[in-house]
N, C-alpha and C positions, 0 to 999 in steps of 0.2 A: 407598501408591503415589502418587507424584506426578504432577500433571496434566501433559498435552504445552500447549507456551504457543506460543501463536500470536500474533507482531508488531503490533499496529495503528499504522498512522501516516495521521493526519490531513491535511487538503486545503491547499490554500496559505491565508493570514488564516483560521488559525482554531488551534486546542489541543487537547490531548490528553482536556480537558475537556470540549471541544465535540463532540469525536469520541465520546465518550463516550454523549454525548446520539444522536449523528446513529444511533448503532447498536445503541440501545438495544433491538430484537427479536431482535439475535444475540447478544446477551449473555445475553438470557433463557433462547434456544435451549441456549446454548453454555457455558455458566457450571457447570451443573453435572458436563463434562466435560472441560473445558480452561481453561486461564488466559490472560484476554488483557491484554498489558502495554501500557499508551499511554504512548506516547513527545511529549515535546513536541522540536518541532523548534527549532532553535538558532540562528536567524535572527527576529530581532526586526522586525516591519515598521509597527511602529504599535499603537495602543489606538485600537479602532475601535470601532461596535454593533454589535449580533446582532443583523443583521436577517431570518435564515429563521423559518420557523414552528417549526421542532422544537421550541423551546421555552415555544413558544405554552399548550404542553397538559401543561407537564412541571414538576415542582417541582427538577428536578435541572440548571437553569439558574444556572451559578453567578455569585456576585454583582461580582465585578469578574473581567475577564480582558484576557489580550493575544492580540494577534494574532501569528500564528507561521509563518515559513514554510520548506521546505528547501532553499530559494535564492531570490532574487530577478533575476528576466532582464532583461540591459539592454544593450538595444538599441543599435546605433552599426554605426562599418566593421566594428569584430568585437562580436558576441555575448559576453557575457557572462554566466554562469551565478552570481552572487556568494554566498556560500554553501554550495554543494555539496562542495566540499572540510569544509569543518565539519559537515556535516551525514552523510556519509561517515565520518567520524573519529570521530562520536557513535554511528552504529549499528556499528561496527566494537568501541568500547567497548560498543557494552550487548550485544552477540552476544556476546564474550567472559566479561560478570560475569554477564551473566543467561540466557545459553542454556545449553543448546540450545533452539531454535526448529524447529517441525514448519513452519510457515508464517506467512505473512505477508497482513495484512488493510490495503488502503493505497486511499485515495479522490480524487481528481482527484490534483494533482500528488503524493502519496501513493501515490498507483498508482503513477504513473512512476516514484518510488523503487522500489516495491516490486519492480519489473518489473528495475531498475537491480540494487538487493541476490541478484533469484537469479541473474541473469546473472553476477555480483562473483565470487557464492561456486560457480556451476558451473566457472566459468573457471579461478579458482584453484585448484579439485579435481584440473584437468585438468592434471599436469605439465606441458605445453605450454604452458601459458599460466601459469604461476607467478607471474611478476613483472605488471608494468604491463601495461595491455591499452591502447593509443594514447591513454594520458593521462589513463585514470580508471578508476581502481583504489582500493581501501583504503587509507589510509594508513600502517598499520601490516600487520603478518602477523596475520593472523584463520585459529585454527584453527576456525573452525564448518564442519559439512557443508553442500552444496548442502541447503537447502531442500523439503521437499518437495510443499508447493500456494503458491500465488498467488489471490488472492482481491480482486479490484481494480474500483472502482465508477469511474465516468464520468473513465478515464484515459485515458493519452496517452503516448507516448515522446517521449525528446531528441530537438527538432528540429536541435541541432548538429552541423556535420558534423563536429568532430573527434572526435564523441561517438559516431560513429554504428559503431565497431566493439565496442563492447558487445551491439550486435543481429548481431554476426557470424554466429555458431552459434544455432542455434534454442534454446529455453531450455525446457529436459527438466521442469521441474516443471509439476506439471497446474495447471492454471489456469481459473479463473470469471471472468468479464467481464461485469458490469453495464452494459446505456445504456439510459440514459432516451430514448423514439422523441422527446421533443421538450426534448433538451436543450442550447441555446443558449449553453453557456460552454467546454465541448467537441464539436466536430463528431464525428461517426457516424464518417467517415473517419480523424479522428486515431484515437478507439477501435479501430477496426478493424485499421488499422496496427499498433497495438501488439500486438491478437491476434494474427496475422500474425509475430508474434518466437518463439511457443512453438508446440512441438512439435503437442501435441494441446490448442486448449484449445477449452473452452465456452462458450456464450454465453447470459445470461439478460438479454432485454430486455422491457423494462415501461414501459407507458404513465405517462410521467413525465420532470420535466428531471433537473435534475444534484444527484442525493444519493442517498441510497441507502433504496432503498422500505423501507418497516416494514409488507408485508403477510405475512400466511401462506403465498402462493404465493413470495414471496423467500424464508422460510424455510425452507419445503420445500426449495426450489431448492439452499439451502445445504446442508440436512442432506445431502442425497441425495449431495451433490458432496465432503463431508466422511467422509461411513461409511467408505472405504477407511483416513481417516486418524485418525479421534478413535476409540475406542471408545465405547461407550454408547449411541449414537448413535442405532442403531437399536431400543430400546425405546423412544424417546420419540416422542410425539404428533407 
């Protein structure tokens, strides 16, 4: 029997490498009943350092990397998102070769994707909305289903406004919402905002800024928010 695989997409400047690392206690959770696939995003922004701690304490710090990210925003009379079209076009491809996908695991602007891909694939579920939804949409025709959880640490939705009817309809996958109470690179309010797009979602917040904690009460948090969705689930510790 094949595992259900759950999406990871990493934070802006950083890989699927890195993400790897950041979420190394749900892998441990999670490995032995689901498959998680890291995607590196498709927008080059630089070779930069690894400057957090994650891999302070870890030997799975890899030896050269790039930085990655699923658009680069730039500023001016109009907003631009540069990137996003490709970055859309790549998970549109890997939904297709490597799904199906029960959910999606996405951390700062990773979230925002994630939060972007169930909104894509509800909309398009919904005969109504088949085609383009005001300007961002998949590129191609993606037969995958809506999704069924969201799982997003220290995220944020599009601030653009020609973006902003993607948060039209409330967005039916359950959802976990990670913040850090003192985290300085997304404000409380952008997080909350994006809770605010789904239907019913949850909230686990933990003393900490913006990554995503590696204690036992996160874990818990997740299993607890996963048993509807993974089996196994509930024998484990």
């Amino acid at each position: 029997m094949h595992k259900p695989k759950i999406l990871c997409l990493h934070g802006f400047a950083e890989s699927a490498s890195v993400f790897r690392i950041r979420t190394r206690a749900l892998r441990a959770l999670l490995a032995p009943h689901a498959e998680l696939i890291y995607l590196d995003a498709p927008v080059n922004i630089g070779d930069l350092h690894l400057t957090f701690q994650d891999t302070a304490d870890t030997q799975e710090a890899p030896g050269d990397f790039t930085n990655l990210g699923w658009w680069w925003k730039r500023a001016g009379k109009h907003i631009e998102l540069r990137g996003l079209g490709l970055s859309l076009a790549l998970v549109a491809k890997t939904l297709e070769e490597q799904g199906p996908f029960i959910g999606i695991l996405g951390f700062s602007q990773g979230g925002c994707l994630a939060a972007i891909i169930a909104a894509l694939l509800q909309q398009q579920h919904d005969q109504k909305h088949k085609k383009h939804v005001h300007g961002l949409a998949f590129p191609v025709e993606v037969s995958h289903p809506p999704v069924k959880f969201v799982i997003v640490a220290g995220a944020f939705p599009l601030d653009t406004a020609e973006h902003q009817a993607v948060y039209g309809e409330k967005i039916q996958a359950a959802s976990l919402h990670m913040m850090g109470a003192y985290d300085t690179v997304v404000a409380a309010e952008s997080s909350q905002k994006l809770m605010r797009c789904f239907e019913a979602p949850q909230v686990f917040e933990f003393e900490g800024g913006h990554f995503i904690p590696q204690t036992l009460q996160c874990s818990r948090t997740v299993k607890r928010f996963l048993r509807p969705f993974v089996s196994g689930l509930n024998s484990t510790v």
